[in-house]
PLY file of the C-alpha trace (Angstrom):
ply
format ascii 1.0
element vertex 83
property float x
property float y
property float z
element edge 82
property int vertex1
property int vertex2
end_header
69.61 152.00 240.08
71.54 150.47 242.52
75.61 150.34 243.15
75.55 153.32 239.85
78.43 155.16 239.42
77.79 158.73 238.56
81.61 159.31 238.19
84.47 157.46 237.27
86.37 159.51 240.16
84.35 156.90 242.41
86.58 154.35 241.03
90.18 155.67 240.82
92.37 155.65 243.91
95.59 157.20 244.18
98.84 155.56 243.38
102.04 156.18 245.17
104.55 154.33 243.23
104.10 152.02 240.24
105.60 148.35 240.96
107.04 148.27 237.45
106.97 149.86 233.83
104.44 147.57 233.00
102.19 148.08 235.69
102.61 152.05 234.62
101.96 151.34 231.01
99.00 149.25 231.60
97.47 152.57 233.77
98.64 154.70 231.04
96.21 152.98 228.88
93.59 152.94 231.40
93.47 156.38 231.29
93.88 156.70 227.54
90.59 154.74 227.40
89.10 156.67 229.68
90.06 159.72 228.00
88.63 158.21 224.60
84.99 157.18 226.61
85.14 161.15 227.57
85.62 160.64 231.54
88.55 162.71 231.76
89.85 165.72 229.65
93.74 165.98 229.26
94.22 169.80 230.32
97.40 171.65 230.84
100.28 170.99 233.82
99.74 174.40 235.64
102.96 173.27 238.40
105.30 170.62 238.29
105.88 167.36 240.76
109.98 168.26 240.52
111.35 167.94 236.95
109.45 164.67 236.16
107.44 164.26 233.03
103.50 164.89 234.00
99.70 164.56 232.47
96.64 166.27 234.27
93.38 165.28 233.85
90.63 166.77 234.93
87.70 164.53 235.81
84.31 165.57 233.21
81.79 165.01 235.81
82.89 166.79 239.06
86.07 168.28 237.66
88.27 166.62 240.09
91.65 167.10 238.85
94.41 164.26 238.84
98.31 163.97 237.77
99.88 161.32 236.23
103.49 161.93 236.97
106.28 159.74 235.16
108.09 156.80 236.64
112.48 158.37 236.45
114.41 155.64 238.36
114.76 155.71 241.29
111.15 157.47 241.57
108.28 154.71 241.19
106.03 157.74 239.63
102.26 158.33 241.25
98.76 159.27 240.42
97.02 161.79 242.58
93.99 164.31 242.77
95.92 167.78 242.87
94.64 169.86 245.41
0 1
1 2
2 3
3 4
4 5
5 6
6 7
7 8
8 9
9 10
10 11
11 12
12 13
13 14
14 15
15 16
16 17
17 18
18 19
19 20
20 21
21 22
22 23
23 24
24 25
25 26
26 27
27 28
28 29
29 30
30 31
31 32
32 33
33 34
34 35
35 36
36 37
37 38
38 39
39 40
40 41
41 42
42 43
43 44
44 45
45 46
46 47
47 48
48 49
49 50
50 51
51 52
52 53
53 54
54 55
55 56
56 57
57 58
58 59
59 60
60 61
61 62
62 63
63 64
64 65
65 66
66 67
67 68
68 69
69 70
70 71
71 72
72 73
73 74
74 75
75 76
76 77
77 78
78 79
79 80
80 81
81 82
């Protein structure tokens, strides 16, 4: 099949500061969804970005893991694969 995506890591990029709360809650529910369609798993925070409030998710088909890490004025929040 052509352009198939065997992973939904193939689609995400990584964020490095969310333009506004909005923009943050509308990715929040991105990943909700994808959560809900069983492309990521939720899984525990095993080290902190700082003190800010964080999600990992760990990717179902290659096991990629990404963070989701809180918007706290004057920090925009990001989304990146941890390494």
């Amino acid at each position: 099949m052509i352009n198939k995506i065997d992973c939904i890591c193939q689609t995400l990029y990584e964020i490095k500061g969310f333009s506004s709360l909005n923009e943050f809650q509308r990715f929040k529910e991105y990943i909700k969804n994808s959560v809900d369609e069983g492309e990521l798993i939720l899984i525990p925070v095993t080290n902190r970005y700082a003190d800010f409030s964080e999600e990992w998710y760990k990717c179902k088909s290659c096991e990629q893991v990404w963070r989701l890490v809180y918007p706290d004025f004057p920090f925009k929040g990001l989304w990146t694969k941890v390494s």
